[in-house]
PQR file with spaces between the fields and no chain letter, atoms N, CA, C, O and H, PARSE charges and radii, in Angstrom:
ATOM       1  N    UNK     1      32.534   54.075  152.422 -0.4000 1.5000
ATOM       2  CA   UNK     1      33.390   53.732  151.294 -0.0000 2.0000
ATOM       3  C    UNK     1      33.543   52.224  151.182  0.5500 1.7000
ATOM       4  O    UNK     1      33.399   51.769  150.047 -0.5500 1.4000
ATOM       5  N    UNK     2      33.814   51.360  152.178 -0.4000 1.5000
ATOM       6  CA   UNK     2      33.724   50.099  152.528 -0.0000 2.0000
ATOM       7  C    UNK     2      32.439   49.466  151.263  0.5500 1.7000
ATOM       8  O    UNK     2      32.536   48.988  150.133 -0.5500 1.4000
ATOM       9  H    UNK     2      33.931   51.729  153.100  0.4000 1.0000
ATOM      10  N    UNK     3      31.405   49.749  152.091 -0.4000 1.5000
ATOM      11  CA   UNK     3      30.531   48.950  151.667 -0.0000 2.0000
ATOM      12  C    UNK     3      30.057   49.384  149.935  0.5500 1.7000
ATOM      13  O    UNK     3      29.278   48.840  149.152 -0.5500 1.4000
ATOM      14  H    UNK     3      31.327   50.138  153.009  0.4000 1.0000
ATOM      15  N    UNK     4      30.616   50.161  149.860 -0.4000 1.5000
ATOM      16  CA   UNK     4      30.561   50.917  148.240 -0.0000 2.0000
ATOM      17  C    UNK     4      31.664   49.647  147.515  0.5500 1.7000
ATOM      18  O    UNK     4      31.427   48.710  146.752 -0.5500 1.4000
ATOM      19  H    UNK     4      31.249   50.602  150.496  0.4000 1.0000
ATOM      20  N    UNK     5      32.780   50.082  148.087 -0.4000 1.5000
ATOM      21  CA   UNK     5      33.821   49.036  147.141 -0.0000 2.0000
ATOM      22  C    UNK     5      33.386   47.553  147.283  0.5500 1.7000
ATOM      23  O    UNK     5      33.884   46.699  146.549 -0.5500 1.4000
ATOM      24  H    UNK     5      32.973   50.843  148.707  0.4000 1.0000
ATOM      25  N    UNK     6      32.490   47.255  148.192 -0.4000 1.5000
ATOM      26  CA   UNK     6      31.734   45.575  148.131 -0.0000 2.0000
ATOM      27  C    UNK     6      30.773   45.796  147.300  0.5500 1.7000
ATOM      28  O    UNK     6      30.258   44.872  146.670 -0.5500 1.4000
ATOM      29  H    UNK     6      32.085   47.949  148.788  0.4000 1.0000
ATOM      30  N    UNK     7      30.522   46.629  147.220 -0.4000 1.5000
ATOM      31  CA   UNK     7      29.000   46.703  146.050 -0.0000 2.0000
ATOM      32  C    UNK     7      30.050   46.557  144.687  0.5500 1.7000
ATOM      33  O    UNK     7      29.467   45.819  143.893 -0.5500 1.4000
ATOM      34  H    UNK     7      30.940   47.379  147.732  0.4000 1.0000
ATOM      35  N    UNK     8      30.938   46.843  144.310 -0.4000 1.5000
ATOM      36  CA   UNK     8      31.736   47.172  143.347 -0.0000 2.0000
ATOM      37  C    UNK     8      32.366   45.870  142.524  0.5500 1.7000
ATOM      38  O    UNK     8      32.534   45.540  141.350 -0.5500 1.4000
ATOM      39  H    UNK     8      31.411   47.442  144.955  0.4000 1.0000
ATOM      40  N    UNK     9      32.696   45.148  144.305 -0.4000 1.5000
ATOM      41  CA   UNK     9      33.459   43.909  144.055 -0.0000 2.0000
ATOM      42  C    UNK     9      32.287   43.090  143.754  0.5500 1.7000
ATOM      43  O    UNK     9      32.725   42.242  142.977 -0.5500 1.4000
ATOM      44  H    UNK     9      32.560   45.416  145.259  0.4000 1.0000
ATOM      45  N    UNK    10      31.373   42.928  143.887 -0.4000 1.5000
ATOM      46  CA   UNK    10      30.081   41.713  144.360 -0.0000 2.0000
ATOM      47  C    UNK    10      29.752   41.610  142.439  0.5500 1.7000
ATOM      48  O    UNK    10      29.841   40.732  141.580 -0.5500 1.4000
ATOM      49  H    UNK    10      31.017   43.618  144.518  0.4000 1.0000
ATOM      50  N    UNK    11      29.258   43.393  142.499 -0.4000 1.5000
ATOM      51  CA   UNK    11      28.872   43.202  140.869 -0.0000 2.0000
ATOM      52  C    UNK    11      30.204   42.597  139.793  0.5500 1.7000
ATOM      53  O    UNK    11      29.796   41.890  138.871 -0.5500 1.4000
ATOM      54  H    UNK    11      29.186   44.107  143.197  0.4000 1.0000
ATOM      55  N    UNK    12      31.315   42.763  139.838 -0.4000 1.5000
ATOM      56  CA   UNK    12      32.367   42.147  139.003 -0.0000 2.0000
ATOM      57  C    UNK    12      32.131   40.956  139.597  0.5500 1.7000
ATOM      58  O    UNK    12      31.694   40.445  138.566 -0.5500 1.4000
ATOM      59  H    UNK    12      31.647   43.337  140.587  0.4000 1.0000
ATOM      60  N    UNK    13      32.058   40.166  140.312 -0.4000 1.5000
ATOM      61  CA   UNK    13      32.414   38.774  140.183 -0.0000 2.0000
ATOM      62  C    UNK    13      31.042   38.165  140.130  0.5500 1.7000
ATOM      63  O    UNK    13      31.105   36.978  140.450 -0.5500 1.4000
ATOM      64  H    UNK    13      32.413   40.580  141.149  0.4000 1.0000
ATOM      65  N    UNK    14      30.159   38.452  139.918 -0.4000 1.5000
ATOM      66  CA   UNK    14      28.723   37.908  139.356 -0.0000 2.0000
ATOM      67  C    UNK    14      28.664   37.771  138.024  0.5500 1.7000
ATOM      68  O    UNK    14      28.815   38.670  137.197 -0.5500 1.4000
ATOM      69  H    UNK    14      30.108   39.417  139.659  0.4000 1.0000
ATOM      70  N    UNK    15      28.349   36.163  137.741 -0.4000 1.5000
ATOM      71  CA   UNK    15      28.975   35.915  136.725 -0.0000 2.0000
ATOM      72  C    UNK    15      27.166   36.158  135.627  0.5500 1.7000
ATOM      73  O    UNK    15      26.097   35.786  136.112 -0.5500 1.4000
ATOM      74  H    UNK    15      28.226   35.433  138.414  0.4000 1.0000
ATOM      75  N    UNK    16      27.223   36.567  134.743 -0.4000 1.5000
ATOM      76  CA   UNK    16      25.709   36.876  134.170 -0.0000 2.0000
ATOM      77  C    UNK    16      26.383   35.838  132.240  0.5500 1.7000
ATOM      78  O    UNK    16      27.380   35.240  131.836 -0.5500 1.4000
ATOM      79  H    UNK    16      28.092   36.869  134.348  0.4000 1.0000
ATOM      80  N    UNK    17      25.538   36.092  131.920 -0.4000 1.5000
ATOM      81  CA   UNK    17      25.147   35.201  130.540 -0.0000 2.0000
ATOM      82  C    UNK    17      25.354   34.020  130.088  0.5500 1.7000
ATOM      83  O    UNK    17      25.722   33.216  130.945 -0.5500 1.4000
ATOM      84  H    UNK    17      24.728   36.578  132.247  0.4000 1.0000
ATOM      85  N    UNK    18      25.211   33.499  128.681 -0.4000 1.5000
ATOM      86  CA   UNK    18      25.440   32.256  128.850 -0.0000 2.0000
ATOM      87  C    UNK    18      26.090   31.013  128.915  0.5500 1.7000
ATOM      88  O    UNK    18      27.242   30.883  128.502 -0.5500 1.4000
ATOM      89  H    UNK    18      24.912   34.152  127.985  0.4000 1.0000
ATOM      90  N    UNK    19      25.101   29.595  129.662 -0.4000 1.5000
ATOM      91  CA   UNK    19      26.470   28.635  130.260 -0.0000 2.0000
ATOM      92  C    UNK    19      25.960   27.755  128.852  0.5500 1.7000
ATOM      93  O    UNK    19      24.958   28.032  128.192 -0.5500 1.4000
ATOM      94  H    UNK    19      24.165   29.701  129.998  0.4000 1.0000
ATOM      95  N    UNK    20      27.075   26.443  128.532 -0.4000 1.5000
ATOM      96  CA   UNK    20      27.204   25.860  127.763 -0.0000 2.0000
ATOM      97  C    UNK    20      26.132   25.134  127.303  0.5500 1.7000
ATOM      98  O    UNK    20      26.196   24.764  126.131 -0.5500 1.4000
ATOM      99  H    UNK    20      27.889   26.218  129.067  0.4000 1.0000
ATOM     100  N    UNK    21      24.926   24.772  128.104 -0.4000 1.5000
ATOM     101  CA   UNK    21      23.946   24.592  128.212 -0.0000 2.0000
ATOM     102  C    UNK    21      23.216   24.937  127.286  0.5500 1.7000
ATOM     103  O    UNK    21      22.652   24.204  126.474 -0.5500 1.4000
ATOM     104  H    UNK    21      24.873   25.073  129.056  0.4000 1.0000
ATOM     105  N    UNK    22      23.192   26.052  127.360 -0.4000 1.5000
ATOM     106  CA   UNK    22      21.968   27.314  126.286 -0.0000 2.0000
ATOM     107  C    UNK    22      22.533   27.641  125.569  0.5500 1.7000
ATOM     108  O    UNK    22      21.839   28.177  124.705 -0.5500 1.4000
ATOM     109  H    UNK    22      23.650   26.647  128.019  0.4000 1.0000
ATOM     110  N    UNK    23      24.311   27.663  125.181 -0.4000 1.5000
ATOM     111  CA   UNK    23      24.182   27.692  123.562 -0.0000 2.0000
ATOM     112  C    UNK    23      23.955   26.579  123.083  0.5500 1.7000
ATOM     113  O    UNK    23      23.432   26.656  121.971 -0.5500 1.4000
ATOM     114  H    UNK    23      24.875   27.227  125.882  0.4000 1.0000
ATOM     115  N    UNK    24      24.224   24.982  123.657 -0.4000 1.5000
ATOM     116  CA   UNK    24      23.730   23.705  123.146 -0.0000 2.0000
ATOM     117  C    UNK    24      22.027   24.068  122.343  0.5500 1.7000
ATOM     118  O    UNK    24      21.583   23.900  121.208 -0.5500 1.4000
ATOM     119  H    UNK    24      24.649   24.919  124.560  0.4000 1.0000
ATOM     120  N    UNK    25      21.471   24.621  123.610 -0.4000 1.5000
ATOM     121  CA   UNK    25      19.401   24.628  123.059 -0.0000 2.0000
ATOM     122  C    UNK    25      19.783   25.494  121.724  0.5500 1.7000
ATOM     123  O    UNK    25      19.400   25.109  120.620 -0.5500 1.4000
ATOM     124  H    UNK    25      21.832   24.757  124.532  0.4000 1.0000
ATOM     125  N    UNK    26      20.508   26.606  121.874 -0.4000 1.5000
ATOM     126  CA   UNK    26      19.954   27.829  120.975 -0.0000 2.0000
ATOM     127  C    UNK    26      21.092   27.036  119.398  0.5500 1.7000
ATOM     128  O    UNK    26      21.345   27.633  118.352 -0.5500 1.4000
ATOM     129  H    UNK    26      20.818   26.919  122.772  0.4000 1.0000
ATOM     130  N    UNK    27      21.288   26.413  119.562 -0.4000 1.5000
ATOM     131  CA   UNK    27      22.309   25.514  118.500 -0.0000 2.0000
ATOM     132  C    UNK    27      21.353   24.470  118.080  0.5500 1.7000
ATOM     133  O    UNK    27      21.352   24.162  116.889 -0.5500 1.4000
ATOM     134  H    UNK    27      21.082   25.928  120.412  0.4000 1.0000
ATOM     135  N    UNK    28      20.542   23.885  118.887 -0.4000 1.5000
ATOM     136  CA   UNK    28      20.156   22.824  118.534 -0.0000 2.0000
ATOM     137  C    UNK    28      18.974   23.606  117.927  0.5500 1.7000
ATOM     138  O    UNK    28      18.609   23.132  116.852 -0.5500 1.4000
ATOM     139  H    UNK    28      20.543   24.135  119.856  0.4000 1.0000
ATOM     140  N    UNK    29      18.325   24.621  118.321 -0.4000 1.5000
ATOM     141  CA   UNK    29      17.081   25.001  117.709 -0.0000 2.0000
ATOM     142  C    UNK    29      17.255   25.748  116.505  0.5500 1.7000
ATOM     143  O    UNK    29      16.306   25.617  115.733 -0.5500 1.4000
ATOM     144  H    UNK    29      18.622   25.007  119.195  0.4000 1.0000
ATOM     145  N    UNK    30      18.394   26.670  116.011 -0.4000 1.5000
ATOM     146  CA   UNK    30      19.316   26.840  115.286 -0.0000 2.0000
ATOM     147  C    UNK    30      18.800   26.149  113.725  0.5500 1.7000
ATOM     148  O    UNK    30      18.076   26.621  112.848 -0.5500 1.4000
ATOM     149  H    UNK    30      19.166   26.777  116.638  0.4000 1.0000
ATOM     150  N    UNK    31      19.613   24.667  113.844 -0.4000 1.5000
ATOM     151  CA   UNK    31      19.706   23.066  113.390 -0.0000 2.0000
ATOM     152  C    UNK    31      18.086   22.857  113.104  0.5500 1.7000
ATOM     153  O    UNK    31      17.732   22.571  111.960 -0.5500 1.4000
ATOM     154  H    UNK    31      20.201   24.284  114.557  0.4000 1.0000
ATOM     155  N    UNK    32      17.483   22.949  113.759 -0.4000 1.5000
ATOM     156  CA   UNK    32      16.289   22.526  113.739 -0.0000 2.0000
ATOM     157  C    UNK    32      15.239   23.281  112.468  0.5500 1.7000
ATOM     158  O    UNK    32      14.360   22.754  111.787 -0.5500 1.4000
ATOM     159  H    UNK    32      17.771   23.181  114.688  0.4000 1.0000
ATOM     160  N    UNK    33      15.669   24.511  112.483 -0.4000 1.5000
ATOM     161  CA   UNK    33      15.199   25.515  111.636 -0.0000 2.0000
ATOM     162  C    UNK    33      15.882   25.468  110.450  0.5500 1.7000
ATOM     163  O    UNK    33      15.227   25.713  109.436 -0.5500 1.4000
ATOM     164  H    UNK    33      16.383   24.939  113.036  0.4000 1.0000
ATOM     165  N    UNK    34      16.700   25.287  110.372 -0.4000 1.5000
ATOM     166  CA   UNK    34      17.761   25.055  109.148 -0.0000 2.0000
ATOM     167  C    UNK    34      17.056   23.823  108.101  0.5500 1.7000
ATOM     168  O    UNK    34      16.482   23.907  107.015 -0.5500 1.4000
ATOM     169  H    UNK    34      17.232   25.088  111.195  0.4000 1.0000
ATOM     170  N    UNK    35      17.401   22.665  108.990 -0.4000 1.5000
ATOM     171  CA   UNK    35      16.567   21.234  108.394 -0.0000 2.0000
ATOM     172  C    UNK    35      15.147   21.632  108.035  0.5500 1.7000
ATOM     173  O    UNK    35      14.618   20.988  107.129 -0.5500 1.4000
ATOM     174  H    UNK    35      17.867   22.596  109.872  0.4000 1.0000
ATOM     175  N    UNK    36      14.517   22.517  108.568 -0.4000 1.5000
ATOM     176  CA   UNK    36      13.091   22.438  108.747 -0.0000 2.0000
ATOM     177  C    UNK    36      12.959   23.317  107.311  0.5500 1.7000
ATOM     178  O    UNK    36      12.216   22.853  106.445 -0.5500 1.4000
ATOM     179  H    UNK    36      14.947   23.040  109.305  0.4000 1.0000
ATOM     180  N    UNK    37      13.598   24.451  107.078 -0.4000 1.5000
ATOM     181  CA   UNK    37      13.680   25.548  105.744 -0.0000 2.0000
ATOM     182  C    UNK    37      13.871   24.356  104.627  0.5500 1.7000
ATOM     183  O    UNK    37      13.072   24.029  103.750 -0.5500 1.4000
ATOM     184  H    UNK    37      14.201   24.828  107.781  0.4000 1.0000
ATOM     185  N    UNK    38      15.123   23.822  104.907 -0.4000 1.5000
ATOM     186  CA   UNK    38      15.730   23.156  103.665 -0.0000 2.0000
ATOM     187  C    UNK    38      14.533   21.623  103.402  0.5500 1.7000
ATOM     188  O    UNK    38      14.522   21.183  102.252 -0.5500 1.4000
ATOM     189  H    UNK    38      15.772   24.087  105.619  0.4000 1.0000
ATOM     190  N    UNK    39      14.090   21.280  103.908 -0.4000 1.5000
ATOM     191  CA   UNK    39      12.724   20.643  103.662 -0.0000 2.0000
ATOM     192  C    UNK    39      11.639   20.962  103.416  0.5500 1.7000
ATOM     193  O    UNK    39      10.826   20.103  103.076 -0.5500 1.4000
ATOM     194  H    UNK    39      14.098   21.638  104.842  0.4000 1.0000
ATOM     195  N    UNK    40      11.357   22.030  103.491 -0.4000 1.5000
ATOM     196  CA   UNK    40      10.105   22.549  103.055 -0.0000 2.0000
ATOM     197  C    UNK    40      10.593   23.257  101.673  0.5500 1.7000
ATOM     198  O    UNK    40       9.731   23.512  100.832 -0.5500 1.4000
ATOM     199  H    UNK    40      12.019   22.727  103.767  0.4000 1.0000
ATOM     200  N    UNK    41      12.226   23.644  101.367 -0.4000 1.5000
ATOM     201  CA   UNK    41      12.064   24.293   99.975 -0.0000 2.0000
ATOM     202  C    UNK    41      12.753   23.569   99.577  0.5500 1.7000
ATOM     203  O    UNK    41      13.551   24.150   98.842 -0.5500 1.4000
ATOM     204  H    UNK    41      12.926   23.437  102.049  0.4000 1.0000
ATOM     205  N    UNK    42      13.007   22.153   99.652 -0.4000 1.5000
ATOM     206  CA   UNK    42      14.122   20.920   98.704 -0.0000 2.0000
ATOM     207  C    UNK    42      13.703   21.502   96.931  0.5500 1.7000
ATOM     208  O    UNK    42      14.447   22.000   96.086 -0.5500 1.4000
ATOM     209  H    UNK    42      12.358   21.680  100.249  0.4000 1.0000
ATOM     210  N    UNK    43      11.834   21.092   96.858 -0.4000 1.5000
ATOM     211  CA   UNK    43      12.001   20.884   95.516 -0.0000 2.0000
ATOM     212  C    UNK    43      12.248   22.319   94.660  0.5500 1.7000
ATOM     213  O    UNK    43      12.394   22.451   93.445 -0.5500 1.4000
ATOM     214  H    UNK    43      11.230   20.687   97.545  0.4000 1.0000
ATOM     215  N    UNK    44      12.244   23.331   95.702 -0.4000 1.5000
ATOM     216  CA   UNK    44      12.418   24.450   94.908 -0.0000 2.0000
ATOM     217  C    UNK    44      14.067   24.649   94.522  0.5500 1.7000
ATOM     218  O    UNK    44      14.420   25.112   93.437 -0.5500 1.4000
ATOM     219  H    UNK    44      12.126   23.223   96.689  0.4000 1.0000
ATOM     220  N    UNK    45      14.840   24.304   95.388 -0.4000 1.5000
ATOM     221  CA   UNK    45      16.157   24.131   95.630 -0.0000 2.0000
ATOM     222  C    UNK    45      17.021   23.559   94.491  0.5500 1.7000
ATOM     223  O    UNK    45      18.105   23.962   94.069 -0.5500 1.4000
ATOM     224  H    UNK    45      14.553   23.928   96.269  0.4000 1.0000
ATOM     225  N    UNK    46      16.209   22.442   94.076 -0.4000 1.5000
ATOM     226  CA   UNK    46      16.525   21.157   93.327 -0.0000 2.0000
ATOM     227  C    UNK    46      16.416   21.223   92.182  0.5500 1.7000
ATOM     228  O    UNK    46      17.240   20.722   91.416 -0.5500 1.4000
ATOM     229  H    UNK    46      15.328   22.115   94.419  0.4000 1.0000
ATOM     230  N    UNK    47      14.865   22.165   91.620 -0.4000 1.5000
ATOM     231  CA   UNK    47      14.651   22.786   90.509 -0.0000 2.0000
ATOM     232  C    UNK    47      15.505   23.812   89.724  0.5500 1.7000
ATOM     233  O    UNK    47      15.694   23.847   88.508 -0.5500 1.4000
ATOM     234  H    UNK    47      14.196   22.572   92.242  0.4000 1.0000
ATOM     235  N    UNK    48      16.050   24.763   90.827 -0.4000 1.5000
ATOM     236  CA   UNK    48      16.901   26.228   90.926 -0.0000 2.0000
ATOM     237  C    UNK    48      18.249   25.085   90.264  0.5500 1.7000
ATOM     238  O    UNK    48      18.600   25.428   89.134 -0.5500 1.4000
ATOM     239  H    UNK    48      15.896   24.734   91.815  0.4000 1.0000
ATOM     240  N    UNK    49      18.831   24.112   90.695 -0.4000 1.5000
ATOM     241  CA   UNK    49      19.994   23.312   90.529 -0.0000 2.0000
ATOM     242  C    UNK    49      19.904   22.690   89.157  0.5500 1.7000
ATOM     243  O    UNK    49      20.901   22.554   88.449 -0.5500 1.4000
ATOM     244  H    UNK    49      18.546   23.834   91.612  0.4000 1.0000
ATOM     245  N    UNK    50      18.500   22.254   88.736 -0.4000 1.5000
ATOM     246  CA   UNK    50      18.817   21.716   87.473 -0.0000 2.0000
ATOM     247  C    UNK    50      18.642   22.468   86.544  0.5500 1.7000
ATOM     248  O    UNK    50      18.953   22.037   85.433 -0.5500 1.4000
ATOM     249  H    UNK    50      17.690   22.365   89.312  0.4000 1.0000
ATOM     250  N    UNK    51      18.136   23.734   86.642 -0.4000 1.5000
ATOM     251  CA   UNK    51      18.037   25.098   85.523 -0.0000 2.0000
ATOM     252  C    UNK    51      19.356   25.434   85.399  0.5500 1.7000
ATOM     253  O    UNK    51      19.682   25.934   84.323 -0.5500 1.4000
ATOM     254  H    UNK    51      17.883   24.084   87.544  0.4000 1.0000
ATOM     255  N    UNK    52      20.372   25.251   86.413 -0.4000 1.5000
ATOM     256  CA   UNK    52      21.626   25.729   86.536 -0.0000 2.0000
ATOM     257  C    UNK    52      22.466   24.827   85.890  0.5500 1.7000
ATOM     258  O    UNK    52      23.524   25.039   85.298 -0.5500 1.4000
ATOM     259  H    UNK    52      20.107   24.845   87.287  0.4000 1.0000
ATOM     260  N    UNK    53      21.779   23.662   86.106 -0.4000 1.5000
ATOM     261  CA   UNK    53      23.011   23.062   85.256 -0.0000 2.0000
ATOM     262  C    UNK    53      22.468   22.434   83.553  0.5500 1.7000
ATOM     263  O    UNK    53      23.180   21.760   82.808 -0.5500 1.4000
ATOM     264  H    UNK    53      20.919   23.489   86.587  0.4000 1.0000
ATOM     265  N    UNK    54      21.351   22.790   83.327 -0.4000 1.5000
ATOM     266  CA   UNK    54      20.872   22.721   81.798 -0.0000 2.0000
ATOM     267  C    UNK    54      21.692   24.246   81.218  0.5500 1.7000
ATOM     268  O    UNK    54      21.899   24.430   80.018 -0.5500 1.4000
ATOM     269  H    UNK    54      20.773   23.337   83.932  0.4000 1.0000
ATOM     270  N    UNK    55      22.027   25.090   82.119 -0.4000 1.5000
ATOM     271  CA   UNK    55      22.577   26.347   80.993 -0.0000 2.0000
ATOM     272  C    UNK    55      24.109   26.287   81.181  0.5500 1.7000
ATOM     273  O    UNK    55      24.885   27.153   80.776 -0.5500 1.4000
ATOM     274  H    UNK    55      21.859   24.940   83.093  0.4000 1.0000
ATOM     275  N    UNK    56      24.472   25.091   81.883 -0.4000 1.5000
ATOM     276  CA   UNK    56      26.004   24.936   82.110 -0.0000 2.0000
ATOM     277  C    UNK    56      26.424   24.173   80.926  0.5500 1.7000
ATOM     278  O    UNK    56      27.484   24.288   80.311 -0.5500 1.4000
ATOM     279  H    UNK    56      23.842   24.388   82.212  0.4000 1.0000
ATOM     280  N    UNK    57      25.012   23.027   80.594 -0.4000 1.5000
ATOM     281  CA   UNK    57      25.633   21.785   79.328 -0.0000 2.0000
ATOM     282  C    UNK    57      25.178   22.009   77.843  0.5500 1.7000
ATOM     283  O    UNK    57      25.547   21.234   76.961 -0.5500 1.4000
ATOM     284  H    UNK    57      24.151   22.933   81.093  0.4000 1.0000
């Protein structure tokens, strides 16, 4: 029973997922993809914006 309730205790205090570290990467790569979309579709973006605002004036 002993060594059962250490198996018990060992797994709760093992600490598993992630440290501040790796949401920094998965944030920064995130960012990276974001900038990277919105640059590759600016002029479509930009176009979509001025159709929008020729049926506004």
């Amino acid at each position: 029973m002993s060594k059962n309730y250490q198996t018990l205790v060992a797994l709760k205090e093992r600490e598993e997922g992630q440290t501040m570290a790796e949401y920094g990467v998965v944030l920064a790569v995130i960012t990276i993809a974001v900038f990277g979309a919105l640059t590759l579709l600016s002029g479509n973006i930009e176009d979509a914006i001025s159709r929008v605002a020729g049926f506004i004036s």
